[in-house]
LUMDREN-118807 format. One record per residue (C-alpha): residue in three letters; y, x, z. Coordinates in steps of 0.02 Angstrom, whole numbers. Layout:
<sites>
{Ala {Y X Z}} ...
</sites>
This chain:
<sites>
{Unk {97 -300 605}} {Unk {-67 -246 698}} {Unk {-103 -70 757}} {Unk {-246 18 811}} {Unk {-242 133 948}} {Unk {-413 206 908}} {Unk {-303 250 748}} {Unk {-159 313 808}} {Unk {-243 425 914}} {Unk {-291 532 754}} {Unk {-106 578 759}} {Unk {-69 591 936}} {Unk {-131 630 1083}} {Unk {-104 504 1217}} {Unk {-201 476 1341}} {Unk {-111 322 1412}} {Unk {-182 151 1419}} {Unk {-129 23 1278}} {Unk {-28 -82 1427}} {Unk {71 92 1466}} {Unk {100 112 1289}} {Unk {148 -58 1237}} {Unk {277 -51 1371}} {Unk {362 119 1322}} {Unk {364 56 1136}} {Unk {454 -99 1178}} {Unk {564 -20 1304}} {Unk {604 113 1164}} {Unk {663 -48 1052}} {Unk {482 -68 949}} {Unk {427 -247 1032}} {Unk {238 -240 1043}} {Unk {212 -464 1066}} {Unk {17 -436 1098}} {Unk {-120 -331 1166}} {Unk {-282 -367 1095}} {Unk {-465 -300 1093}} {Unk {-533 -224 936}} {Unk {-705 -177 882}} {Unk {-806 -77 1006}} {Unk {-671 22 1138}} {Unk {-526 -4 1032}} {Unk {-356 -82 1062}} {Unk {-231 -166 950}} {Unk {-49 -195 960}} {Unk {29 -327 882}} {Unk {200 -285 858}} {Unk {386 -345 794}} {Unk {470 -216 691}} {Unk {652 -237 661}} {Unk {729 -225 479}} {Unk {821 -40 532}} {Unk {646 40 569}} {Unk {557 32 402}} {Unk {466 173 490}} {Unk {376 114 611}} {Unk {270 24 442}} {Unk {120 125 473}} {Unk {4 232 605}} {Unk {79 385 561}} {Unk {250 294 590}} {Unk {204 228 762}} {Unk {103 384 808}} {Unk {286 498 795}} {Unk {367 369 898}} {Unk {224 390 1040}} {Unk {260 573 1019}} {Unk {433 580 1046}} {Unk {419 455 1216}} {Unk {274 555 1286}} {Unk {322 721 1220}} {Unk {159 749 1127}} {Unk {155 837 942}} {Unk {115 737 780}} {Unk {-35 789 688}} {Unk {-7 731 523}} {Unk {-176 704 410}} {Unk {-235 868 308}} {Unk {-237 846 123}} {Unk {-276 957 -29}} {Unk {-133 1041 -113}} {Unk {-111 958 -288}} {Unk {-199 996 -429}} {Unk {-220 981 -621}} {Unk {-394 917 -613}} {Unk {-390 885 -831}} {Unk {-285 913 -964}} {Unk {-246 710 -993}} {Unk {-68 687 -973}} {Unk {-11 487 -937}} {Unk {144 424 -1028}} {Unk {249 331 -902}} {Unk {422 272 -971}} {Unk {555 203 -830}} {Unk {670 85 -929}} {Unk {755 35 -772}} {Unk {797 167 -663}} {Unk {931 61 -554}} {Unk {746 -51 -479}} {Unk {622 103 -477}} {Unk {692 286 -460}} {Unk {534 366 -462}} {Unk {357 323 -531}} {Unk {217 405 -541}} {Unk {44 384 -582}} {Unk {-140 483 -619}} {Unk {-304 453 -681}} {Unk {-459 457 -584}} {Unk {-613 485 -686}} {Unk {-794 446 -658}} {Unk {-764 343 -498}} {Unk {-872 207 -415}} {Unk {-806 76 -349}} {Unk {-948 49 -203}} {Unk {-915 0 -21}} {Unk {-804 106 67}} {Unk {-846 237 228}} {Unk {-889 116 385}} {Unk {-757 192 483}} {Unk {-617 136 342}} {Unk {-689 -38 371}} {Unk {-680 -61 560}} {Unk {-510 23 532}} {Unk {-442 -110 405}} {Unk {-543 -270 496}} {Unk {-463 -202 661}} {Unk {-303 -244 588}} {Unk {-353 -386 504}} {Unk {-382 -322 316}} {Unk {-541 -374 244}} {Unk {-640 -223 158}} {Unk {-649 -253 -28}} {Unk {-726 -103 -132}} {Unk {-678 101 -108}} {Unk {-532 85 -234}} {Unk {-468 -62 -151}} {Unk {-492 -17 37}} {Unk {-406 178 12}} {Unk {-264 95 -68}} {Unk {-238 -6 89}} {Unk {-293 131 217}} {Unk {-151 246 141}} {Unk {-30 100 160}} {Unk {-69 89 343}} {Unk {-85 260 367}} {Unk {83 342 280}} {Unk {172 156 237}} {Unk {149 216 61}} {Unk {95 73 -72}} {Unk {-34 133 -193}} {Unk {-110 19 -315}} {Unk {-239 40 -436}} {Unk {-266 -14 -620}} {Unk {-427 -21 -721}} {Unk {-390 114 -858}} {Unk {-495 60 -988}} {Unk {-420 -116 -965}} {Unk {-252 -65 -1011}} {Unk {-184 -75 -1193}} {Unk {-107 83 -1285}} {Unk {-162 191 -1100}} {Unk {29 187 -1051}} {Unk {144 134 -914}} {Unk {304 51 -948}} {Unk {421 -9 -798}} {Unk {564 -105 -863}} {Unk {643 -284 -844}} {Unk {537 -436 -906}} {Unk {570 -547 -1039}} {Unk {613 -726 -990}} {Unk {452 -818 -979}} {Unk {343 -673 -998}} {Unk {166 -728 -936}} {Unk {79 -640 -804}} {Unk {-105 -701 -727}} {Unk {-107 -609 -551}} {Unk {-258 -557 -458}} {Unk {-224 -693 -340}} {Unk {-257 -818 -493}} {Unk {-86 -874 -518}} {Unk {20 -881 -683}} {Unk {167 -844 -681}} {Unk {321 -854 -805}} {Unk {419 -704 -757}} {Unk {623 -722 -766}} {Unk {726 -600 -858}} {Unk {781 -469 -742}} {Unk {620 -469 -648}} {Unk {537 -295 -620}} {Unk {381 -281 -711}} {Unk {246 -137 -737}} {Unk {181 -178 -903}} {Unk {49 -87 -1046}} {Unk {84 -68 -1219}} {Unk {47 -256 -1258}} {Unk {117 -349 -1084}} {Unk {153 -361 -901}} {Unk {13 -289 -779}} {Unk {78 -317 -623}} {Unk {225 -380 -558}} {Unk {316 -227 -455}} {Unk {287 -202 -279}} {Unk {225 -376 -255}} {Unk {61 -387 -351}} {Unk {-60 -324 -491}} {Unk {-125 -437 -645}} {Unk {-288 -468 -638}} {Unk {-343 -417 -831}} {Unk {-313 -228 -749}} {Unk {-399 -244 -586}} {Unk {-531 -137 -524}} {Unk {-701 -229 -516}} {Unk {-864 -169 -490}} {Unk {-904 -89 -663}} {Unk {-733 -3 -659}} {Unk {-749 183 -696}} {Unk {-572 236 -744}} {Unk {-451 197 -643}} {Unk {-256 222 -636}} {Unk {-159 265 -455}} {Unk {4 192 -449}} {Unk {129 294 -327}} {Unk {290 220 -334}} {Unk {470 162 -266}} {Unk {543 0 -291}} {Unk {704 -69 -247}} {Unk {657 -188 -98}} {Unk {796 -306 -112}} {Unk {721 -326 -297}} {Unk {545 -353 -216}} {Unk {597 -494 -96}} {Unk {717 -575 -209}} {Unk {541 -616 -310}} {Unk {427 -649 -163}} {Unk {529 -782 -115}} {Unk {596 -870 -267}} {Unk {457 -843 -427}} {Unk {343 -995 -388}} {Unk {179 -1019 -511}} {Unk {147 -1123 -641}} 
</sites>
């Protein structure tokens, strides 16, 4: 996983350089393999995280870890309180509790999926993510932010404008945004719309519901899946 310092610094203040700090990190037991120039001043750290720090998964993960070895306060990002912003309410039905205990979603309304802020971008290419459209890019700046996945569905692509999150059928087709099709086993965890499966959970969307450039509507996905669920998947649901 890359990092970038110019990043992290939003969260911390550290005024070391990026040799000091790769050094404490991998001292503290987070190996940092690589040192690398980013765009303009910035620094990157390619780094090793073991399987008992999920937390170290994002900036805001790495920043308290810097914090705690230098002795510096975290300054987490400042967000609006939540609010109602319409009266729409989204069904969401979890028929398998055991793979996702929580799921949540909302609409966005009126939204353009245009090119994102320049600094998002050099954020994202710094660490190797090529920007995509708004939608697309704050989905993935969250994830490397908080090490929350989002993902977004085109609302007025979805059938019956509900969520279901339950076990697939055997053989249930699903065309992914990568371009795949795959036949889904029984047992796999599936987000799916009235009609059938719309992404594949925690590992990818479908690409009848992705956002494209005349999406207005869009659905945020918020979510937790069971991981061993998510690599059990990844690593054995070839396409066809």
């Amino acid at each position: 996983m890359k990092i970038s310092l110019d990043w992290v610094k939003d969260y911390v203040a550290v005024g070391a350089s990026a040799e000091t700090l790769a050094e404490r990190l991998t001292m503290a037991g987070l190996e940092v393999k690589a040192v690398e120039k980013g765009p303009g001043d910035d620094r990157v750290l390619e780094i090793e995280i073991t399987s008992n720090r999920p937390d170290w998964l994002s900036h805001v993960g790495v920043a308290r870890e810097l914090g705690a070895l230098f002795g510096r306060k975290l300054i987490l990002p400042e967000r609006e309180k939540s609010r109602r912003r319409n009266g729409k309410a989204i069904a969401v039905e979890i028929a398998a509790r055991d793979l996702c205990p929580y799921y949540s979603a909302c609409l966005l309304e009126g939204v353009e999926a245009g090119p994102a802020p320049d600094f998002m971008c050099r954020r994202l290419e710094a660490v190797g993510l090529r920007p995509v459209n708004l939608v697309v890019d704050v989905t993935n700046y969250v994830l490397l932010e908080m090490g929350q996945p989002l993902h977004a569905f085109d609302w007025d692509r979805l059938s019956g404008k509900g969520i279901f999150v339950r076990r697939a059928k055997e053989g249930e087709p699903m065309r992914a945004i990568n371009g795949e099709k795959y036949a889904l086993k029984a047992g796999d965890l599936a987000i799916t719309d009235y009609d059938h499966p719309i992404a594949i959970a925690g590992v990818m969307g479908g690409i009848e519901s992705e956002v494209g450039p005349a999406t207005r509507n869009i659905l945020l996905e918020s979510a937790y899946f069971s991981p061993p669920a998510i690599r059990t998947w990844a690593t054995s649901s070839p396409s066809i």
